[in-house]
N, CA, C and O of each residue as an XYZ file, in Angstrom:
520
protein
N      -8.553     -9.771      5.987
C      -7.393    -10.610      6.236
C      -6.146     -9.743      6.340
O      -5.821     -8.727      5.726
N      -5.462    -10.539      7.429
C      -3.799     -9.654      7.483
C      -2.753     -9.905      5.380
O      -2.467    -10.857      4.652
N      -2.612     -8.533      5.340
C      -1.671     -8.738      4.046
C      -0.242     -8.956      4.613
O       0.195     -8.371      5.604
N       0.445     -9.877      3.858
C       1.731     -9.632      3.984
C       2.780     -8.991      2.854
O       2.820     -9.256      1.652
N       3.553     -8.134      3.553
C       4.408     -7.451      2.246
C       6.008     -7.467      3.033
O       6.387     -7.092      4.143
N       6.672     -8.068      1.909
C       8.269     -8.477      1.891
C       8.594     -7.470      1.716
O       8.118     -6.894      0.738
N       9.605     -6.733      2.614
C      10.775     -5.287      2.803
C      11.994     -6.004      2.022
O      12.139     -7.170      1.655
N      12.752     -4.946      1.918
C      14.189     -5.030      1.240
C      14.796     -5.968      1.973
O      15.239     -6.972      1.415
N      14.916     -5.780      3.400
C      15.846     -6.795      4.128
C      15.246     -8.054      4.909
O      15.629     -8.607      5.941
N      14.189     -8.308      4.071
C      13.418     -9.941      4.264
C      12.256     -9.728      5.188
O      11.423    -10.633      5.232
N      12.092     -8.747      5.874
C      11.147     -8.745      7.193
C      10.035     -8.833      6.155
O       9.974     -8.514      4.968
N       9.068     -9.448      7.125
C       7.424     -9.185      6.805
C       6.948     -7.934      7.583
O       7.324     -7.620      8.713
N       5.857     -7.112      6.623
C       5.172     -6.162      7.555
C       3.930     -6.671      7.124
O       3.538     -7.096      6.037
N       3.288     -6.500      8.465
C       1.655     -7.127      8.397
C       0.546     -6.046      8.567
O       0.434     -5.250      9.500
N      -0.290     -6.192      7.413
C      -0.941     -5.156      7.326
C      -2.381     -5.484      8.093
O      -2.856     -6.606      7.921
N      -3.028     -4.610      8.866
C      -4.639     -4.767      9.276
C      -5.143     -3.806      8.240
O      -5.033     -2.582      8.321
N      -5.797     -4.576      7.100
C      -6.233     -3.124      5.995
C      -7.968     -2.464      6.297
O      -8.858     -3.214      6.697
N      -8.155     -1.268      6.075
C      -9.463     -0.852      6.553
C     -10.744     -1.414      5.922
O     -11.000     -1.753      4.767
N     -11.400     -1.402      6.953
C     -12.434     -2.777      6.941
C     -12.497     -3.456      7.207
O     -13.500     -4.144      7.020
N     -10.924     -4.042      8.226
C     -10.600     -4.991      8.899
C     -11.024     -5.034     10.180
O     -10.746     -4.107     10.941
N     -11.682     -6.009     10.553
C     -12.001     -5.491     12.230
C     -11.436     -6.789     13.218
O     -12.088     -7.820     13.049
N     -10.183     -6.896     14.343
C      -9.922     -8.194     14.693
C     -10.072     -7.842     16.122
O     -10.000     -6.725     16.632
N     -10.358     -9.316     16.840
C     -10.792     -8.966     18.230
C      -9.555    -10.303     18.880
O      -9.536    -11.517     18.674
N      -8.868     -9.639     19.493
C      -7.762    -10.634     19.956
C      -6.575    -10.291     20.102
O      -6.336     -9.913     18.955
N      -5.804    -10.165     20.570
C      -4.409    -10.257     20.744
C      -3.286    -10.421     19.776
O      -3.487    -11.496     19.211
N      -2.391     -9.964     19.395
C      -1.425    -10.230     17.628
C      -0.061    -10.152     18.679
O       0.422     -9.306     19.431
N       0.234    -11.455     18.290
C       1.938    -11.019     19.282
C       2.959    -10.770     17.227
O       2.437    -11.123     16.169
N       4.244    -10.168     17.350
C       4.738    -10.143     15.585
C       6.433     -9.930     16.033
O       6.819     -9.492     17.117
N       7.076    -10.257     15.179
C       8.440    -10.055     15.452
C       8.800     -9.082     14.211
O       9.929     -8.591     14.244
N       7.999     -8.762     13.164
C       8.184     -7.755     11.875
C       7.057     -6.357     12.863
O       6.647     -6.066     13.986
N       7.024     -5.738     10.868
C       6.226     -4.167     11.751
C       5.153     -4.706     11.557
O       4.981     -5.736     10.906
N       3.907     -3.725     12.385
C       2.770     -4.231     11.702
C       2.136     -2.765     11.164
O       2.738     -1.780     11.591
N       1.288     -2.575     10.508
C       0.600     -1.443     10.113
C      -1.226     -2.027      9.845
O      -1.796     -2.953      9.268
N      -1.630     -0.720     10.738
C      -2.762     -0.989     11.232
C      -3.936      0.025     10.835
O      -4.075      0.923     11.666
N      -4.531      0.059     10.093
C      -5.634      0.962      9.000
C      -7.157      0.367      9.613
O      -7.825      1.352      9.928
N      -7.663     -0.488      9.793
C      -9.041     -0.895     10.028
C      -8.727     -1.045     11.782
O      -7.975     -0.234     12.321
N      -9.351     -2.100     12.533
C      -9.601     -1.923     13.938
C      -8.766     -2.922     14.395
O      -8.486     -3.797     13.575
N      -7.995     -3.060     16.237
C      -7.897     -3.836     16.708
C      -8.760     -3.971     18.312
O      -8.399     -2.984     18.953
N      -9.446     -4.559     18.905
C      -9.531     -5.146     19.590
C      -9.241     -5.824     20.373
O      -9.888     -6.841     20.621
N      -7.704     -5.322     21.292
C      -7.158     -6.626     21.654
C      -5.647     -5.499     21.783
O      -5.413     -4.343     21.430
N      -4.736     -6.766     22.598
C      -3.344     -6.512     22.701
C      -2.591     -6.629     21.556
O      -3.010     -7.395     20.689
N      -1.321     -5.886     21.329
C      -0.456     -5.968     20.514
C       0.834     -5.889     21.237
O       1.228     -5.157     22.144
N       1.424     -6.946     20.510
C       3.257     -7.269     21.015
C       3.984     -7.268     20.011
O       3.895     -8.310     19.363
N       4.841     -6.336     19.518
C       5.993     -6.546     18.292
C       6.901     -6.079     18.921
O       6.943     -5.413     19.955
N       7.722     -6.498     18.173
C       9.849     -6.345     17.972
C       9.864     -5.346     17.281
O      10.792     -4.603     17.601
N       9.084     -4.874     16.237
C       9.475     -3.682     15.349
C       8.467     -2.734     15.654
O       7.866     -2.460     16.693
N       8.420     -2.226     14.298
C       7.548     -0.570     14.216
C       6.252     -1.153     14.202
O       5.983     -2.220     13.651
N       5.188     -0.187     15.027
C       4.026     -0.058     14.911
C       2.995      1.194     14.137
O       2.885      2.278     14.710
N       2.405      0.991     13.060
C       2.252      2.436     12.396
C       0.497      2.192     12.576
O      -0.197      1.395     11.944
N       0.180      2.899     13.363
C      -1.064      3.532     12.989
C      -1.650      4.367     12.033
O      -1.433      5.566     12.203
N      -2.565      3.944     10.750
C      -3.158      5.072      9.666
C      -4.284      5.766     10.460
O      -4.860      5.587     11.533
N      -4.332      6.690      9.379
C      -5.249      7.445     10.001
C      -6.849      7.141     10.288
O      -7.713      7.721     10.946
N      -6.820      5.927      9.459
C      -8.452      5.226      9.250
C      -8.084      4.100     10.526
O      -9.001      3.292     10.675
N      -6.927      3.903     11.462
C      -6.593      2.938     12.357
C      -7.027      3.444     13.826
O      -7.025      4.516     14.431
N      -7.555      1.554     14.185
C      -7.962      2.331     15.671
C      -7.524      0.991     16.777
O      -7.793     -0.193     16.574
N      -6.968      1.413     17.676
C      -6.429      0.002     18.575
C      -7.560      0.721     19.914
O      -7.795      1.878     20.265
N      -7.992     -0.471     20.321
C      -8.486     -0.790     21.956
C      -7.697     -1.745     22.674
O      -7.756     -2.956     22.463
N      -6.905     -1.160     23.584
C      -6.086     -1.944     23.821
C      -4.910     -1.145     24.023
O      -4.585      0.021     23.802
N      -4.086     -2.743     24.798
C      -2.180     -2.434     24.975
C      -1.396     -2.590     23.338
O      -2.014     -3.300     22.546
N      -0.388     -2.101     22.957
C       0.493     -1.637     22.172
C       1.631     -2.002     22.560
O       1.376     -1.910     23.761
N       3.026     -2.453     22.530
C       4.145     -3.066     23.014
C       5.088     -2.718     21.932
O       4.997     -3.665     21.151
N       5.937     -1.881     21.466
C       6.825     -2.294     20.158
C       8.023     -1.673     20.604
O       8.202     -1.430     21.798
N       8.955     -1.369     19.618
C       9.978     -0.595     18.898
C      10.106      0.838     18.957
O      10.643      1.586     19.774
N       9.310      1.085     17.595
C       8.909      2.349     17.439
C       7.480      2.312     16.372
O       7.069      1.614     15.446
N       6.997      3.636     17.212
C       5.181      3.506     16.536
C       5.340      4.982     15.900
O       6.344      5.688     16.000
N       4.547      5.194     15.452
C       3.939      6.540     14.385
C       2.263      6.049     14.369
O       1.776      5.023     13.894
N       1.637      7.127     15.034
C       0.094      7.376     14.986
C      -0.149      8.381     14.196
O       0.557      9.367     13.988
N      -1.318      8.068     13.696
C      -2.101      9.033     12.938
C      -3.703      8.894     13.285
O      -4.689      9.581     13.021
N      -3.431      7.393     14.172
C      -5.038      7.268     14.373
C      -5.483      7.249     15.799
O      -5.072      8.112     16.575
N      -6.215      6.410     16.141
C      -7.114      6.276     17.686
C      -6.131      5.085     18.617
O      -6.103      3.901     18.279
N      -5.567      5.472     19.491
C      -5.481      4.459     20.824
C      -6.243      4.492     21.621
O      -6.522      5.609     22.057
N      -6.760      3.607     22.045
C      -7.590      3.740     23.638
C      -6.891      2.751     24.213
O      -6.760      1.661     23.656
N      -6.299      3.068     25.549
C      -5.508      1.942     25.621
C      -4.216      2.723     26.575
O      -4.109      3.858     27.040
N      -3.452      1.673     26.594
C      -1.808      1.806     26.477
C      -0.964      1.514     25.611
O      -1.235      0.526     24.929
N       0.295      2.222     25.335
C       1.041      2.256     24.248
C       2.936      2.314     25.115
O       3.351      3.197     25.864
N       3.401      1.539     24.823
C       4.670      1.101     25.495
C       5.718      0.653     24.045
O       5.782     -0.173     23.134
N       6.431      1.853     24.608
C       7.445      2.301     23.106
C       8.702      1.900     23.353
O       8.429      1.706     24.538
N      10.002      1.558     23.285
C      11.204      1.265     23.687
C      12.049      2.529     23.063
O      13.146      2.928     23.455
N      11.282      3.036     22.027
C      12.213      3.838     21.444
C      11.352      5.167     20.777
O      10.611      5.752     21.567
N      11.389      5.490     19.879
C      10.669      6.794     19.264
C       9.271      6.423     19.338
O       8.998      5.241     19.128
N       7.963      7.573     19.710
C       7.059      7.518     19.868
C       6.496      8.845     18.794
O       6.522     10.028     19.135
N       6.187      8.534     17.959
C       5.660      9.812     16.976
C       4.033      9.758     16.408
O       3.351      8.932     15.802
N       3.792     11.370     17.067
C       1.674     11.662     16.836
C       1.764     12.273     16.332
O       2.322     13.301     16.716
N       1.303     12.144     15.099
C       0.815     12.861     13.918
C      -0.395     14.043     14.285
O      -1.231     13.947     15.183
N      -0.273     14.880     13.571
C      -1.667     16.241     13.708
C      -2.775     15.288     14.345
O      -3.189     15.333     15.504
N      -3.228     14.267     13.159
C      -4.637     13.629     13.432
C      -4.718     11.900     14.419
O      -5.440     10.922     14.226
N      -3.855     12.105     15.251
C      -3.757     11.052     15.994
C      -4.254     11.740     17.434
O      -3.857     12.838     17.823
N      -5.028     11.039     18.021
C      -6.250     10.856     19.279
C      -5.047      9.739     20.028
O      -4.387      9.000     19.297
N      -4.861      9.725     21.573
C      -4.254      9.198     22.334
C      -5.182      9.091     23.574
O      -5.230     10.162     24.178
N      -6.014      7.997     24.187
C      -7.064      7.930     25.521
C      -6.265      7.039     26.348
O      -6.395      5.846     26.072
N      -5.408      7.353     27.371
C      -5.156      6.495     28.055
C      -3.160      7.056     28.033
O      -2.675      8.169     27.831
N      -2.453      5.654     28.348
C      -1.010      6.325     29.648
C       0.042      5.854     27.735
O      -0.285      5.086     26.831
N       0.862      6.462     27.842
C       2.333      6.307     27.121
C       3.124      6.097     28.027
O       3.380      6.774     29.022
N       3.615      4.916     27.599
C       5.474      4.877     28.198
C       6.180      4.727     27.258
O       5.998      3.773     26.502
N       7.330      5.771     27.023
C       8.191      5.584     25.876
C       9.832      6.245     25.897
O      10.126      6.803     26.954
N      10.637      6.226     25.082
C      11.981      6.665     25.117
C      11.510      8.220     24.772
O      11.182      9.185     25.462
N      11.588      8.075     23.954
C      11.604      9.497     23.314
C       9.895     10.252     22.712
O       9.010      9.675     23.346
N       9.550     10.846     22.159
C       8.209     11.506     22.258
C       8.139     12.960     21.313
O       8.297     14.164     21.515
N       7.783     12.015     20.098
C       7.753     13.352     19.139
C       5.803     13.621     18.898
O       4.934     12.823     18.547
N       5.718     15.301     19.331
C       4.096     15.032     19.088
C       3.659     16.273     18.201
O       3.603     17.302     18.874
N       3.280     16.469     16.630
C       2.828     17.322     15.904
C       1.754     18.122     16.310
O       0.708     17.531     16.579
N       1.785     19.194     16.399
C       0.545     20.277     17.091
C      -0.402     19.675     16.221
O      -0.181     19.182     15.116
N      -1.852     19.795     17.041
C      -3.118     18.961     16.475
C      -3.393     18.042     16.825
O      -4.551     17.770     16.510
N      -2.562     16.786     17.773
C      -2.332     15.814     17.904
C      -3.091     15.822     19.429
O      -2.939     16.798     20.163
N      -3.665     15.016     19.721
C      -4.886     14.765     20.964
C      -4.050     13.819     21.904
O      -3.634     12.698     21.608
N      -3.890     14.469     23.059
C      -3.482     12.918     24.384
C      -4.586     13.556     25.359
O      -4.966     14.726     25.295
N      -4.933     12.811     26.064
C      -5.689     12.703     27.241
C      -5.215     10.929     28.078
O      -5.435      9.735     27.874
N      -4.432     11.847     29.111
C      -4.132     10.728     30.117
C      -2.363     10.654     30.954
O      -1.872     11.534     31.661
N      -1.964      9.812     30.707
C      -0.678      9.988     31.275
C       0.487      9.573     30.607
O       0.210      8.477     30.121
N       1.625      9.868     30.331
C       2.963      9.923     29.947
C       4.341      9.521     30.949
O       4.656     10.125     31.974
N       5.007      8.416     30.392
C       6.264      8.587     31.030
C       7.316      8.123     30.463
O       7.279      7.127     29.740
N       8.512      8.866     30.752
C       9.602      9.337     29.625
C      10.554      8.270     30.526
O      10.895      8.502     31.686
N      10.877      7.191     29.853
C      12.083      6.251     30.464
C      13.501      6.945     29.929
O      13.590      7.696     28.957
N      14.299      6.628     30.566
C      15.899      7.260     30.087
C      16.329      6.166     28.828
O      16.874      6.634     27.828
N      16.098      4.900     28.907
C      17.278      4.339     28.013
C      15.917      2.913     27.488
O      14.831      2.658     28.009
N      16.470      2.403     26.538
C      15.861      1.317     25.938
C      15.336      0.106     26.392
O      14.614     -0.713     25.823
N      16.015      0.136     27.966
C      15.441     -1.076     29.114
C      14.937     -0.885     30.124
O      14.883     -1.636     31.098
N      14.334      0.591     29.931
C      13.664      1.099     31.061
C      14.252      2.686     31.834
O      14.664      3.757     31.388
N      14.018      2.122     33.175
C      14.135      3.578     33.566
C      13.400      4.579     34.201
O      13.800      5.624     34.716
N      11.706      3.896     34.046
C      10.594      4.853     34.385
C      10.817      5.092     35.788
O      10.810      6.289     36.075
N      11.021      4.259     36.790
C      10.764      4.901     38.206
C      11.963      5.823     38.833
O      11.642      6.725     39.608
N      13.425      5.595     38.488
C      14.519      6.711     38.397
C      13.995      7.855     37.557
O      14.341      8.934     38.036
N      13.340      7.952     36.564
C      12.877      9.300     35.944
C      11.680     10.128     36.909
O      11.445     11.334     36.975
N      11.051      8.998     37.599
C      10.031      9.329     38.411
C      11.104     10.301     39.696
O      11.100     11.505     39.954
N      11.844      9.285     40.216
C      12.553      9.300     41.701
C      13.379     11.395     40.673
O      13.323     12.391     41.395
N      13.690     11.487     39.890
C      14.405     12.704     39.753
C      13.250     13.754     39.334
O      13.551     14.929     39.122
N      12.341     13.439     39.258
C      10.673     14.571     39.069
C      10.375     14.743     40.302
O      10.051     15.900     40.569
N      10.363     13.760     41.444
C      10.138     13.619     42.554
C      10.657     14.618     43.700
O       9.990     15.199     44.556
N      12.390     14.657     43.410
C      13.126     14.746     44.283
C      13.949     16.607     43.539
O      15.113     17.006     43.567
N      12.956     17.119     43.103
C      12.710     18.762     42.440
C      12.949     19.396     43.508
O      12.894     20.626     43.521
């Protein structure tokens, strides 16, 4: 079952704890933190934290994420994107910014938007036009 735990400033963060295995879609307007499996799409307003025992199949949608575990998938960041040593990445990133710890696994594709509402195909059009 999803845990819920009350932050200082009222938000809920929703936990997937390991051993958890869900097959479906989670739309969230808090963070979520994700230790056992998802199966499925994810949509949040806030932070997305992958543990290191965490594994998404699937799209990703948030804020800002911190991996430590498995994406297969896509992962669509608005803002900071941070891979830990032991975080595995299969499949495309779109994100603001892009912090990645040596050790840290991508296989696939990346793209760096300029500002918080986008941006990807002007970042494209100035890679392009080299």
């Amino acid at each position: 079952m999803a845990k819920i735990i009350e932050t200082d400033n009222g938000a809920a963060v929703n936990t997937i704890s390991q051993g958890t295995e869900i097959t479906g879609d989670i739309k969230s307007s808090g963070d979520v933190r994700i230790d056992g499996v998802l199966n499925g799409n994810m949509i949040t307003k806030g932070k997305v934290v992958i543990g290191p025992t965490g594994r998404v199949k699937g799209e990703v949608e948030c804020k800002n994420s911190e991996v430590s575990g498995l994406i297969e998938g896509k992962i669509t960041v608005t803002q900071l994107l941070n891979l830990k040593a032991s975080s595995k990445i299969n499949g495309t990133i779109v994100t603001n910014k892009l912090s990645i710890e040596p050790g840290a696994i991508f296989t696939g594709n990346c793209a760096m938007n300029e500002g918080e509402t986008g941006g990807t195909t002007a970042a494209r059009g100035k890679e392009e036009g080299k």
